[in-house]
CHARMM internal coordinates of N, CA and C (Angstrom, degrees):
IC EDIT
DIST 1 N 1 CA 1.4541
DIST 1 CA 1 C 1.5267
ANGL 1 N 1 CA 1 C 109.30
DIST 1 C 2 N 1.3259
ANGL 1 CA 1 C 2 N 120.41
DIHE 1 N 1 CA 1 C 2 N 127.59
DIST 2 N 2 CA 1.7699
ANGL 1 C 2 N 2 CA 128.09
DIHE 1 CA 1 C 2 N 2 CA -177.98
DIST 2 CA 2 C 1.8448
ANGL 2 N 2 CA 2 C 105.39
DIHE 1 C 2 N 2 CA 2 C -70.13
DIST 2 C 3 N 0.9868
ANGL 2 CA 2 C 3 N 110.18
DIHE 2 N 2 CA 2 C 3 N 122.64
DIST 3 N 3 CA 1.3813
ANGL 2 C 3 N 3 CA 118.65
DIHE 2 CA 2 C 3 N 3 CA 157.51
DIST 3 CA 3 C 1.6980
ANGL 3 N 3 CA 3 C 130.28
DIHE 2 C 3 N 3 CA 3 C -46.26
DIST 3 C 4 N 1.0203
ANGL 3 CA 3 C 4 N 124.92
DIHE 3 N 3 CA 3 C 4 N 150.97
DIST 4 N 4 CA 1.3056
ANGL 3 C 4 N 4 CA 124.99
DIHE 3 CA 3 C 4 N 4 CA 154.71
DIST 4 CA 4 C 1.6425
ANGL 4 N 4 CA 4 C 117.98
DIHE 3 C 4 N 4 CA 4 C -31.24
DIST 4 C 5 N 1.4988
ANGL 4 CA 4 C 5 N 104.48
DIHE 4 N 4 CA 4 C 5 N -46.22
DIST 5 N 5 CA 1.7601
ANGL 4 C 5 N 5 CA 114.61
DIHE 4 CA 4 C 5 N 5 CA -172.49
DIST 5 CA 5 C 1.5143
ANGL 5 N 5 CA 5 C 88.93
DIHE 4 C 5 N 5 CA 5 C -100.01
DIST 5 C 6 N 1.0193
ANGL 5 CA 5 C 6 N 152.29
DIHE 5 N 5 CA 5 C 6 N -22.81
DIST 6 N 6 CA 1.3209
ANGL 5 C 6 N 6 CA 121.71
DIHE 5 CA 5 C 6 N 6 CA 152.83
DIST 6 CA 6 C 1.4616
ANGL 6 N 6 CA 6 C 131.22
DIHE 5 C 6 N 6 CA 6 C -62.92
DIST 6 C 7 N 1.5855
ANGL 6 CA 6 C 7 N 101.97
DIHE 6 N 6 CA 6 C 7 N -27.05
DIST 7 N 7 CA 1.5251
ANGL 6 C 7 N 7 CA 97.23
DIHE 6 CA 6 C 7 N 7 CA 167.96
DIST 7 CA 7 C 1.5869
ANGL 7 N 7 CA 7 C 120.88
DIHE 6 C 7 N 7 CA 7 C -64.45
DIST 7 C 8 N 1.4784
ANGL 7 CA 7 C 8 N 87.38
DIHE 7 N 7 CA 7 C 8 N -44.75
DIST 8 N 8 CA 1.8780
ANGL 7 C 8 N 8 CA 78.06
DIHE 7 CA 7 C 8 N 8 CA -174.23
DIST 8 CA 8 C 0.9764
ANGL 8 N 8 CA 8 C 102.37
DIHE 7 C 8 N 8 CA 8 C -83.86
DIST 8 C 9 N 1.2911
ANGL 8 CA 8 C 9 N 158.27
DIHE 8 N 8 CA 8 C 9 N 0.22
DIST 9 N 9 CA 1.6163
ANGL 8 C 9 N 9 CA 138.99
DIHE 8 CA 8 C 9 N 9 CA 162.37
DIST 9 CA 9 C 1.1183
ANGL 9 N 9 CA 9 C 99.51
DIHE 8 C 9 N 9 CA 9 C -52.13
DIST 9 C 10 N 1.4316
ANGL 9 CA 9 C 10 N 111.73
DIHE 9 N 9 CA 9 C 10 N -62.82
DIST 10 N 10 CA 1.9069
ANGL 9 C 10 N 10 CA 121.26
DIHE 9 CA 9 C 10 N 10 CA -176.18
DIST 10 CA 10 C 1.4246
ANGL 10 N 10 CA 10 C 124.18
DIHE 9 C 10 N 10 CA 10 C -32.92
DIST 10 C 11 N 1.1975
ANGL 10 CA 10 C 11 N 100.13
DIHE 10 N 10 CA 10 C 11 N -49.16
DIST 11 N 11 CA 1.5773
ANGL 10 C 11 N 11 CA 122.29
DIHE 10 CA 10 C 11 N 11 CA 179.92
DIST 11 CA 11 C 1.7223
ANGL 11 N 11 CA 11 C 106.21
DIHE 10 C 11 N 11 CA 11 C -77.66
DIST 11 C 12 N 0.8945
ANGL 11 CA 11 C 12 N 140.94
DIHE 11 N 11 CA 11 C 12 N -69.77
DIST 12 N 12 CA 1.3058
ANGL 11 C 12 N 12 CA 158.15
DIHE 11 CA 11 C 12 N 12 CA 137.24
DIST 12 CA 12 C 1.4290
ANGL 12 N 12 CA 12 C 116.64
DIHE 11 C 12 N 12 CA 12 C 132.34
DIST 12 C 13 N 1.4191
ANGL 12 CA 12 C 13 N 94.64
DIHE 12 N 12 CA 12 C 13 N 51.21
DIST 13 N 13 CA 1.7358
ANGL 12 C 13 N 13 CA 132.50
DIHE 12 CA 12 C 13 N 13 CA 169.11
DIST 13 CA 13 C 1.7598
ANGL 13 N 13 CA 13 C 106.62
DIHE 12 C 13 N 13 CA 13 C -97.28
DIST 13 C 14 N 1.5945
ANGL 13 CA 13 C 14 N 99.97
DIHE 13 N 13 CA 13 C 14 N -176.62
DIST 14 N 14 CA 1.5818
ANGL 13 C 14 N 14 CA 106.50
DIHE 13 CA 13 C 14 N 14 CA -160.61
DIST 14 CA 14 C 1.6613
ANGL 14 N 14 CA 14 C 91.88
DIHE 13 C 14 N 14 CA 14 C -91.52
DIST 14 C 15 N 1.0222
ANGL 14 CA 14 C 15 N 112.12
DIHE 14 N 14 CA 14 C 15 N -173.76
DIST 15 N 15 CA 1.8354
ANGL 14 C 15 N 15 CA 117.84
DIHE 14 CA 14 C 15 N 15 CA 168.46
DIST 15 CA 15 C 1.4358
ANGL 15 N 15 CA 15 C 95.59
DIHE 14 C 15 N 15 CA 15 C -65.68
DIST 15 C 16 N 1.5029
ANGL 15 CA 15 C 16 N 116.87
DIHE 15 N 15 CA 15 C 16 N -62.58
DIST 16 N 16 CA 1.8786
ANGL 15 C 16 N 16 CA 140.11
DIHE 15 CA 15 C 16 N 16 CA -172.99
DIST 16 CA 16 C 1.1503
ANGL 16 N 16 CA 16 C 91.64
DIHE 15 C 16 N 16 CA 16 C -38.42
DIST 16 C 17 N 1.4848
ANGL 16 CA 16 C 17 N 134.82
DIHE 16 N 16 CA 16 C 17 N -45.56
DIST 17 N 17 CA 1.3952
ANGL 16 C 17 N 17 CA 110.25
DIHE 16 CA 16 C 17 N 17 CA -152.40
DIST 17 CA 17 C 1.9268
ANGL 17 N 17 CA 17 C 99.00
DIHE 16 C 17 N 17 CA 17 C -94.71
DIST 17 C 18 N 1.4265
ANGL 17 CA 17 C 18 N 131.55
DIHE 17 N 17 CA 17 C 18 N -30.61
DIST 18 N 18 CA 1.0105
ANGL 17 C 18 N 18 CA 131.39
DIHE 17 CA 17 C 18 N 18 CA 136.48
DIST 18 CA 18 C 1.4283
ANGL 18 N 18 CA 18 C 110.44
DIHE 17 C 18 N 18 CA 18 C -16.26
DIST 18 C 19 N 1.3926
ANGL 18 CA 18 C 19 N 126.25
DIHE 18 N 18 CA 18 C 19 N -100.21
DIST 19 N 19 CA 1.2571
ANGL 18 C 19 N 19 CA 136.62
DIHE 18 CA 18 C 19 N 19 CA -171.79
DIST 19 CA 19 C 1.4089
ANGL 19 N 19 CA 19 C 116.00
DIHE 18 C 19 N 19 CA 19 C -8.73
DIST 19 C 20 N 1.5906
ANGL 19 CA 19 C 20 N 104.62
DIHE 19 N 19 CA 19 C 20 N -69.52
DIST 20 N 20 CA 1.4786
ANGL 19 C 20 N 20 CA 128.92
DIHE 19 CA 19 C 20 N 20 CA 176.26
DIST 20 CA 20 C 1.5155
ANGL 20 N 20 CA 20 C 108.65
DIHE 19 C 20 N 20 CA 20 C -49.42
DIST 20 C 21 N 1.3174
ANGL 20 CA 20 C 21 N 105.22
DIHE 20 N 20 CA 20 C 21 N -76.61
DIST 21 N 21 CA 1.7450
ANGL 20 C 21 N 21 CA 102.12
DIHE 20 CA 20 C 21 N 21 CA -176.92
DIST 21 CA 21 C 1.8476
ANGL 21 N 21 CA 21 C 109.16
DIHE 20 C 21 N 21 CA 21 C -35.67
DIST 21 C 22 N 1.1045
ANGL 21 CA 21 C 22 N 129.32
DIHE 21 N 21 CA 21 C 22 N -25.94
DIST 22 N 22 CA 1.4270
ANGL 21 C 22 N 22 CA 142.09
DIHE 21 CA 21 C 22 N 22 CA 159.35
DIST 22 CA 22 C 1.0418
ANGL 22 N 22 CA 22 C 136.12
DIHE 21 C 22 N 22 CA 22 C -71.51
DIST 22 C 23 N 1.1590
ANGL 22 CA 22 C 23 N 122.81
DIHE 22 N 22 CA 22 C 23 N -9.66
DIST 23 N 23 CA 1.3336
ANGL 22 C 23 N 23 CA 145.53
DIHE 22 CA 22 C 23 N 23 CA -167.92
DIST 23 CA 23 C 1.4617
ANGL 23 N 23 CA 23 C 105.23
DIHE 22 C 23 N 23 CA 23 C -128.16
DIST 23 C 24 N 1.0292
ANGL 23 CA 23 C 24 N 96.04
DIHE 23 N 23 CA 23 C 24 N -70.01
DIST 24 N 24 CA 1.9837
ANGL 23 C 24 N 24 CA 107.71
DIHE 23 CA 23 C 24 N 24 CA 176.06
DIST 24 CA 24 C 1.0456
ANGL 24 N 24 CA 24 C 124.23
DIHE 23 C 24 N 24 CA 24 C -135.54
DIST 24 C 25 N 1.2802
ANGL 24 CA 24 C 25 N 128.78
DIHE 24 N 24 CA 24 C 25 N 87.82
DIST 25 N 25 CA 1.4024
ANGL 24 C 25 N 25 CA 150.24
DIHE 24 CA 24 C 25 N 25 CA -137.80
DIST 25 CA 25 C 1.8074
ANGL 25 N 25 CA 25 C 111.04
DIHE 24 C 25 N 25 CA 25 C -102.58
DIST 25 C 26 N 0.9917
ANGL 25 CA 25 C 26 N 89.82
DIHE 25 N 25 CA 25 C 26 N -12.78
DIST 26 N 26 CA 1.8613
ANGL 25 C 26 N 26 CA 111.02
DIHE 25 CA 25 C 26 N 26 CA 162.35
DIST 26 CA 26 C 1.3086
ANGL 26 N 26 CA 26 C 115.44
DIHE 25 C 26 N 26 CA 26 C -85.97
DIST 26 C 27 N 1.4751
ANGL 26 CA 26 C 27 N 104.01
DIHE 26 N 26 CA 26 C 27 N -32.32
DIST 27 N 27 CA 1.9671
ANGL 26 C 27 N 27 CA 92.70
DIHE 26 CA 26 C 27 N 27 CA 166.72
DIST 27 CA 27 C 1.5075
ANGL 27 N 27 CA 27 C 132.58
DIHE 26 C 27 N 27 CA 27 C -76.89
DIST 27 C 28 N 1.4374
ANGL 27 CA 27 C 28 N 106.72
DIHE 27 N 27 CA 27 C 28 N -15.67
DIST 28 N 28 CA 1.2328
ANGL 27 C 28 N 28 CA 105.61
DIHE 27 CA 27 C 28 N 28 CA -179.39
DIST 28 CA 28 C 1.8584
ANGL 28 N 28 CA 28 C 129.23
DIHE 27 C 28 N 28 CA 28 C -125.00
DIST 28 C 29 N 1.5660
ANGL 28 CA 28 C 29 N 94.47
DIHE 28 N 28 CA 28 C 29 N 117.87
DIST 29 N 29 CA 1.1762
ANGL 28 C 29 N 29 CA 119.30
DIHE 28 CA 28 C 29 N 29 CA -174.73
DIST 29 CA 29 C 1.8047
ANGL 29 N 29 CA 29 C 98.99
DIHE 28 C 29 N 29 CA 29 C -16.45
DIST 29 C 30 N 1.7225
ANGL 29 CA 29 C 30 N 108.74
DIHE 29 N 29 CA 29 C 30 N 173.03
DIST 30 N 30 CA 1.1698
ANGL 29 C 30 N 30 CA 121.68
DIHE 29 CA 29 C 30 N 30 CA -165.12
DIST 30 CA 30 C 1.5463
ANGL 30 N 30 CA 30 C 90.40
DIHE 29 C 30 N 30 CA 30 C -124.92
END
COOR INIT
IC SEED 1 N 1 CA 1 C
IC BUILD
């Protein structure tokens, strides 16, 4: 199973911005 920090490495965003899109997925841009 991928981590939080594996996602955003992948993506090549912060952990925070991970977090958020998960949390509150209306705050963060596309």
């Amino acid at each position: 199973m991928a981590t939080i920090r594996d996602i955003a490495r992948s993506a090549g965003v912060s952990i925070g911005t991970v977090s958020n899109y998960l949390n509150s997925p209306e705050l963060v841009a596309e």
